[in-house]
N, CA, C and O of each residue as an XYZ file, in Angstrom:
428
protein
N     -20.714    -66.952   -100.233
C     -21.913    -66.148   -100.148
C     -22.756    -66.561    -98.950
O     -23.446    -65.867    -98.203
N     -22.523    -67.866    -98.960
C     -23.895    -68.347    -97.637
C     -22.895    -67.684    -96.199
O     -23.566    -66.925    -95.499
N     -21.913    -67.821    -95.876
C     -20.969    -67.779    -94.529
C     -20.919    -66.126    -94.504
O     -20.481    -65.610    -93.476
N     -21.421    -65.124    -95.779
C     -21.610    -64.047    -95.337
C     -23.218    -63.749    -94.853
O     -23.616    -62.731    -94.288
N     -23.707    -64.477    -95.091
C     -25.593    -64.027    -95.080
C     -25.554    -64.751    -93.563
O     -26.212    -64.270    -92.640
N     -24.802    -65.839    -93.406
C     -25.068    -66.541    -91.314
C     -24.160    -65.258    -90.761
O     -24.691    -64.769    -89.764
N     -23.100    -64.680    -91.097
C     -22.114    -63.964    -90.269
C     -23.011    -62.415    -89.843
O     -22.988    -61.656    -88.874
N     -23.617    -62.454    -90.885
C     -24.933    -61.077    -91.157
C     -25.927    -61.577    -90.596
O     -26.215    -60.954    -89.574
N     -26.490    -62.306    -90.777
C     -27.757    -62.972    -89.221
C     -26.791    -62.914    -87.863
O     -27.224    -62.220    -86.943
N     -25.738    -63.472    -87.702
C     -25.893    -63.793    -86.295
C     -24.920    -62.034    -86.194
O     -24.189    -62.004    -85.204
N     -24.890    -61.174    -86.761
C     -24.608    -59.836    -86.034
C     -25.823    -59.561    -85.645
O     -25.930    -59.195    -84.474
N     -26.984    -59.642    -86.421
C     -27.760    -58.638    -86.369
C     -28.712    -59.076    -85.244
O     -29.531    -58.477    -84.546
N     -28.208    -60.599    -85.351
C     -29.023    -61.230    -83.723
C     -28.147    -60.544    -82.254
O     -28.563    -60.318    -81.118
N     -27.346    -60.432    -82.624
C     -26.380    -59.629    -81.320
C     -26.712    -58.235    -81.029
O     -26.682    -57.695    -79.923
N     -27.092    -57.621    -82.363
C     -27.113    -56.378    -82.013
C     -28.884    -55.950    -81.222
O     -29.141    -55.161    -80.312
N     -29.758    -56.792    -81.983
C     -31.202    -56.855    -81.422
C     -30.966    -57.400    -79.924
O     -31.625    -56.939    -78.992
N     -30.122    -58.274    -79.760
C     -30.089    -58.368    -78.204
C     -29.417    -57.486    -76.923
O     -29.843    -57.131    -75.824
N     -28.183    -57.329    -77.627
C     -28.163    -56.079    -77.192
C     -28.901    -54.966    -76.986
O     -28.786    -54.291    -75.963
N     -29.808    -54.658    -78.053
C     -30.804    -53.694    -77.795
C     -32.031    -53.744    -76.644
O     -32.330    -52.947    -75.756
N     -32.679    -55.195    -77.105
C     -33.283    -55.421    -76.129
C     -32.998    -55.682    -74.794
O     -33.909    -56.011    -74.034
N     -31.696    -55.562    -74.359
C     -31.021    -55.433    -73.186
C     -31.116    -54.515    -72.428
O     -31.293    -54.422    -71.213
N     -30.944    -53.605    -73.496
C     -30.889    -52.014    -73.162
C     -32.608    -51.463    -72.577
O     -32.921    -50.708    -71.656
N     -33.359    -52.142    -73.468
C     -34.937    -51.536    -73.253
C     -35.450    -52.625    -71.803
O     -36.264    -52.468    -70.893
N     -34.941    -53.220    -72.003
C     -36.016    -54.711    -71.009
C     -34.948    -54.222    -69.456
O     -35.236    -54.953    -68.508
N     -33.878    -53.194    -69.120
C     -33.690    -52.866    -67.803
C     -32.001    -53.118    -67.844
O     -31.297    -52.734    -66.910
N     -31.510    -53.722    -68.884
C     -30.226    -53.834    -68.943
C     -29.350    -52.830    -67.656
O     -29.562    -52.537    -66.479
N     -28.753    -52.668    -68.235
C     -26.970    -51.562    -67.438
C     -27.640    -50.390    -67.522
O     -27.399    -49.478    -66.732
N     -28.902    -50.244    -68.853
C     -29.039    -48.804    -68.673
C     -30.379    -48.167    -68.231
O     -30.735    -46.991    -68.311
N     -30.990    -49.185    -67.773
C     -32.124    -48.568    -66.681
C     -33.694    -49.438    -67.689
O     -33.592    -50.314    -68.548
N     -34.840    -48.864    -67.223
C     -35.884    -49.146    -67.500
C     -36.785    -48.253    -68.064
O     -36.827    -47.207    -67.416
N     -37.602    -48.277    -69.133
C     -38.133    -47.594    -69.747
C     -39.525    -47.374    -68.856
O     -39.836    -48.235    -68.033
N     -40.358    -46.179    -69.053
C     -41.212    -45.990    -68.305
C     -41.870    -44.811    -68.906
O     -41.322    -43.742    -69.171
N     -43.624    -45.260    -69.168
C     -44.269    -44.610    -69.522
C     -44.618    -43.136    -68.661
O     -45.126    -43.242    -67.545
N     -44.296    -41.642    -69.280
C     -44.319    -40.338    -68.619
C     -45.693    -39.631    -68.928
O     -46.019    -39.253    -70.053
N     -46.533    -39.487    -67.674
C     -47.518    -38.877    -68.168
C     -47.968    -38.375    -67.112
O     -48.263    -39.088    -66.153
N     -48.123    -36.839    -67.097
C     -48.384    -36.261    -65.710
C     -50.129    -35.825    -65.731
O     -50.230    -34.740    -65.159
N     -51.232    -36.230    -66.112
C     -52.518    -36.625    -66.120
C     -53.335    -37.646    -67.539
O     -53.315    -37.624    -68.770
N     -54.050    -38.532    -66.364
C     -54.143    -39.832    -68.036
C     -56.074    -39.907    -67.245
O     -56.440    -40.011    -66.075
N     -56.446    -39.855    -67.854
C     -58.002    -39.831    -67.172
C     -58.465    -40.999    -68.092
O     -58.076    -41.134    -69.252
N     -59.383    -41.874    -67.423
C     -60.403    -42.996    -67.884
C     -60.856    -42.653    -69.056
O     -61.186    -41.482    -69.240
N     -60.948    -43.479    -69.945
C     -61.388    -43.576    -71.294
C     -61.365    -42.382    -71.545
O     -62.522    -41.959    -71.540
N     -60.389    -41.332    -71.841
C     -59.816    -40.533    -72.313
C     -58.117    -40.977    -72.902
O     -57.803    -40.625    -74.040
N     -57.302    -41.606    -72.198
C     -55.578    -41.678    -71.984
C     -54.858    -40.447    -71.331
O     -55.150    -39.808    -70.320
N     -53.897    -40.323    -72.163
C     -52.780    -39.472    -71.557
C     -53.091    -38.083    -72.018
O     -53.124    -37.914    -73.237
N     -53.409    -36.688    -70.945
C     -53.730    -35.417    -71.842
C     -52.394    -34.477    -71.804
O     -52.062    -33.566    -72.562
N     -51.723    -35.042    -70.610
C     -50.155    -34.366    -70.531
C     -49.514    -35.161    -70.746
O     -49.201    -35.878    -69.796
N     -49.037    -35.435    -71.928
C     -48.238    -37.218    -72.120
C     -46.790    -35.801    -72.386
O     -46.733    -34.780    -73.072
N     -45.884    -36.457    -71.473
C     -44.432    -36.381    -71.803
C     -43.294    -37.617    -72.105
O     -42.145    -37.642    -71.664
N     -43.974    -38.689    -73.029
C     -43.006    -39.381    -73.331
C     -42.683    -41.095    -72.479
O     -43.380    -42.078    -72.228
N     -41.802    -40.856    -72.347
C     -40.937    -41.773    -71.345
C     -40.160    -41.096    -70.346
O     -39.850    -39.929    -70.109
N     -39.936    -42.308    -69.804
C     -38.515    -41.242    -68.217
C     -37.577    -43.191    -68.458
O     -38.044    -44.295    -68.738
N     -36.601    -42.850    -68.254
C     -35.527    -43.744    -67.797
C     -35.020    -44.094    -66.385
O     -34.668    -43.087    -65.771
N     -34.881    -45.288    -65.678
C     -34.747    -45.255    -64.404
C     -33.380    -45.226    -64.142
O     -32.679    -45.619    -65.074
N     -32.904    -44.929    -63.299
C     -31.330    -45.199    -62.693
C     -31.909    -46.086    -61.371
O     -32.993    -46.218    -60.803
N     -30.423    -46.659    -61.212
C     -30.541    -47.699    -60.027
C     -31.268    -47.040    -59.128
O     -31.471    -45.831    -59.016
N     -31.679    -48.033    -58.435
C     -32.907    -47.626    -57.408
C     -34.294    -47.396    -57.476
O     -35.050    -47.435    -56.505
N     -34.691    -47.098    -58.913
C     -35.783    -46.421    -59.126
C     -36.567    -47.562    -59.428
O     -36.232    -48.744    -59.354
N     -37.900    -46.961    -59.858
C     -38.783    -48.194    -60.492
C     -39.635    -47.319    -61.336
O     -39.329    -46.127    -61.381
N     -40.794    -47.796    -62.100
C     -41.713    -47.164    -62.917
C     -42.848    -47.031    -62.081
O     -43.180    -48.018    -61.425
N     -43.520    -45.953    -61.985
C     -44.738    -46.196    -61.149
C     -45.836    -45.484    -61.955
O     -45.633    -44.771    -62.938
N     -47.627    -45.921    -61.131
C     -48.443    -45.523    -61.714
C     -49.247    -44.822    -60.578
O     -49.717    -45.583    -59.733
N     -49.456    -43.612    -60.443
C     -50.381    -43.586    -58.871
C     -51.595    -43.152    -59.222
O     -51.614    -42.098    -59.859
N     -52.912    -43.821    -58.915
C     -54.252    -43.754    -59.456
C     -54.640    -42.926    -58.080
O     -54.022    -43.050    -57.023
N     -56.093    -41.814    -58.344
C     -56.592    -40.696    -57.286
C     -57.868    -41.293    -57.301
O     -58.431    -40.436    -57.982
N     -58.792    -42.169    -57.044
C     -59.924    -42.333    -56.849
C     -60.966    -41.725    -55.656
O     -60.792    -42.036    -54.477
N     -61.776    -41.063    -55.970
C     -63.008    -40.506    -54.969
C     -64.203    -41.001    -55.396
O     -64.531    -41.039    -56.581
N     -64.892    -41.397    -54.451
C     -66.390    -42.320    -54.379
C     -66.153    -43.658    -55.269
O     -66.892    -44.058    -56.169
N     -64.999    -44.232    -54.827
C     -65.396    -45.298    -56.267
C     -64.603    -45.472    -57.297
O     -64.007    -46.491    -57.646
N     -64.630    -44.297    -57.823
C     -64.130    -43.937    -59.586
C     -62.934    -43.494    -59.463
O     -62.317    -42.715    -58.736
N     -62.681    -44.397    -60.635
C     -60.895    -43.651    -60.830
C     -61.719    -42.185    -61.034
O     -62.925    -41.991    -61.182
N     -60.358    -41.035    -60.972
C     -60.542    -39.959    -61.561
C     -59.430    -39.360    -62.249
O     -59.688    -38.343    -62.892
N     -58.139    -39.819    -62.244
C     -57.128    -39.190    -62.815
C     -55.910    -40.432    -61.979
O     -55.797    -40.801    -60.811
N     -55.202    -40.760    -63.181
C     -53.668    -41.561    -62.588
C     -52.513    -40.855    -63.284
O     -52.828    -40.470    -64.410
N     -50.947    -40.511    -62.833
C     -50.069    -39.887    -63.069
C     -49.137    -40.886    -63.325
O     -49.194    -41.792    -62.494
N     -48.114    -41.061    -64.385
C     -47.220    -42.807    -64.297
C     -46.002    -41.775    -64.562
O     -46.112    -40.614    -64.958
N     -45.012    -42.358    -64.300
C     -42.891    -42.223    -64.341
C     -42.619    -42.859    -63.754
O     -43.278    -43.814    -63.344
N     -41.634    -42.593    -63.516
C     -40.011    -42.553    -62.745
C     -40.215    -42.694    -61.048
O     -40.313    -41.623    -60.449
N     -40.263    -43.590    -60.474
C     -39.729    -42.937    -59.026
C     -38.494    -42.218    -58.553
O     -37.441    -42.411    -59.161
N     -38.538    -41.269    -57.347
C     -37.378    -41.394    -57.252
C     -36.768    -41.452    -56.237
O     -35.801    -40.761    -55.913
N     -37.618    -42.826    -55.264
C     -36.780    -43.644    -54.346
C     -37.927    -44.583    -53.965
O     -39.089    -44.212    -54.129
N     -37.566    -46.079    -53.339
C     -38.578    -46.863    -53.378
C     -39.659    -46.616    -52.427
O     -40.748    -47.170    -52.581
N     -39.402    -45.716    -51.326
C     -40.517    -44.616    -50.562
C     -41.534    -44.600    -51.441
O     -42.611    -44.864    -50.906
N     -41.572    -44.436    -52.329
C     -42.846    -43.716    -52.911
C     -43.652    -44.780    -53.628
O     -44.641    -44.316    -54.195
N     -43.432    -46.477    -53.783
C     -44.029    -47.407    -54.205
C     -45.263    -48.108    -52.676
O     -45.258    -48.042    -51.447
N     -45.860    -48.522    -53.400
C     -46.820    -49.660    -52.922
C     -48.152    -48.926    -51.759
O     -49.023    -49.626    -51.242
N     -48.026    -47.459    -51.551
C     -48.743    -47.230    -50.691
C     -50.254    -46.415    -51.202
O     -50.571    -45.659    -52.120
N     -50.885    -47.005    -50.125
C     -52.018    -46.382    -50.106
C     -52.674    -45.445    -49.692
O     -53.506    -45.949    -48.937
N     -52.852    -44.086    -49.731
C     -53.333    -43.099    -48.606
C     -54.704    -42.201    -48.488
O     -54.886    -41.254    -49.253
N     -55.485    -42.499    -47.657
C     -56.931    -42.144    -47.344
C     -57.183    -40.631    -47.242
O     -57.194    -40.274    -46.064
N     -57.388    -39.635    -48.114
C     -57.997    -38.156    -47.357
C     -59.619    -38.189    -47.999
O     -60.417    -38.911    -48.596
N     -59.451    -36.857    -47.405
C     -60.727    -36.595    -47.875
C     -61.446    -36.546    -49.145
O     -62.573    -36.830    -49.552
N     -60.026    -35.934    -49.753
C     -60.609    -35.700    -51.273
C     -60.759    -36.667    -51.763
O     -61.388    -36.680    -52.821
N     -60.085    -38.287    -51.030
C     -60.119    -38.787    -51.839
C     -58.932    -40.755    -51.750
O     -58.315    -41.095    -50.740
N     -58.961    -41.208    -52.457
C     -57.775    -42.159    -51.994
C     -57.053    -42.364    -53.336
O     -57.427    -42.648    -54.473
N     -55.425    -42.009    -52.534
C     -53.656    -42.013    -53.586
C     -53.837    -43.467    -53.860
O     -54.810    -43.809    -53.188
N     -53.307    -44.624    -54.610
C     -52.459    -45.667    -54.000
C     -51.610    -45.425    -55.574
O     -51.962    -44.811    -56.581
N     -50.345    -46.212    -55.253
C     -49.567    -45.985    -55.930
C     -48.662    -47.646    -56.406
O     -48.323    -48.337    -55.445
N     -48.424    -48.029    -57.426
C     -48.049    -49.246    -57.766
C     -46.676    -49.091    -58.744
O     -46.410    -48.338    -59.681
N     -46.059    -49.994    -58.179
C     -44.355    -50.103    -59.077
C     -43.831    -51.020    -59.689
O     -43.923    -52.110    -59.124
N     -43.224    -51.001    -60.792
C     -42.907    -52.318    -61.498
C     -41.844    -52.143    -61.691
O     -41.327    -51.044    -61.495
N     -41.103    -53.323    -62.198
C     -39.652    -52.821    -62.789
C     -39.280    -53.661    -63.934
O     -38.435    -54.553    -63.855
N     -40.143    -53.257    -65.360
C     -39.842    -53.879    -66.408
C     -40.497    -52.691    -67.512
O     -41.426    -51.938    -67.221
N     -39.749    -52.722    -68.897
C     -40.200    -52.221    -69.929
C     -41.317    -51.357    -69.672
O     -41.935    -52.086    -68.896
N     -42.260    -49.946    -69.810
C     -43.768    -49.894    -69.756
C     -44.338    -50.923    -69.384
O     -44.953    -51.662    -70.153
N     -44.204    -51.123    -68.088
C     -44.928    -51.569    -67.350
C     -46.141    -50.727    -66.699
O     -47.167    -51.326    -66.376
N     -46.044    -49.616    -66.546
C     -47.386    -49.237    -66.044
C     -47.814    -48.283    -66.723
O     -47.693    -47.132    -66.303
N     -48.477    -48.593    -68.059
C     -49.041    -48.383    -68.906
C     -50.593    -48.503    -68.325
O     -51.550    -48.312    -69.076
């Protein structure tokens, strides 16, 4: 009875690791919070979920601030590393954009 209850722990430790393999960026990419407008102390008003990365990609968050104030940030999927780490000045306003590459990370 006991050599079935360790043989039943240590599956179920394999299979949680495995899993968490899978979520933390494993073989099968990175999880990443999807939300195509998330406004300040409001959250997400177009929340679509998650996006999954394939090689190459990363999770990103790109915040729109004018005068100061956030005003609206958009988070997914990239889809090429072009589109991480930059910052860009117009009128309306300033992009910058930030990338991670782990679990909801840019939450």
């Amino acid at each position: 009875m006991r050599i079935v209850f360790s043989d039943v722990f240590t599956l179920l430790c394999l299979l949680g690791a495995s899993y968490l393999s899978s979520v933390l960026g494993g073989a099968g990419g990175v999880i990443c919070r999807l939300c195509n407008l998330s406004i300040p102390f409001h959250g997400c008003l177009l929340d679509f979920g998650t996006c999954k990365t394939k090689p190459g990609q990363y999770c990103i968050k790109e915040i729109h601030v004018k005068g100061g104030i956030q005003w609206y940030a958009i988070q997914g999927c990239t889809e090429t590393q072009d589109e991480c780490f930059k910052r860009i000045t117009k009128p309306s306003g300033i992009l910058s954009t930030h990338c991670c590459l782990y679990s909801l990370c840019n939450l």
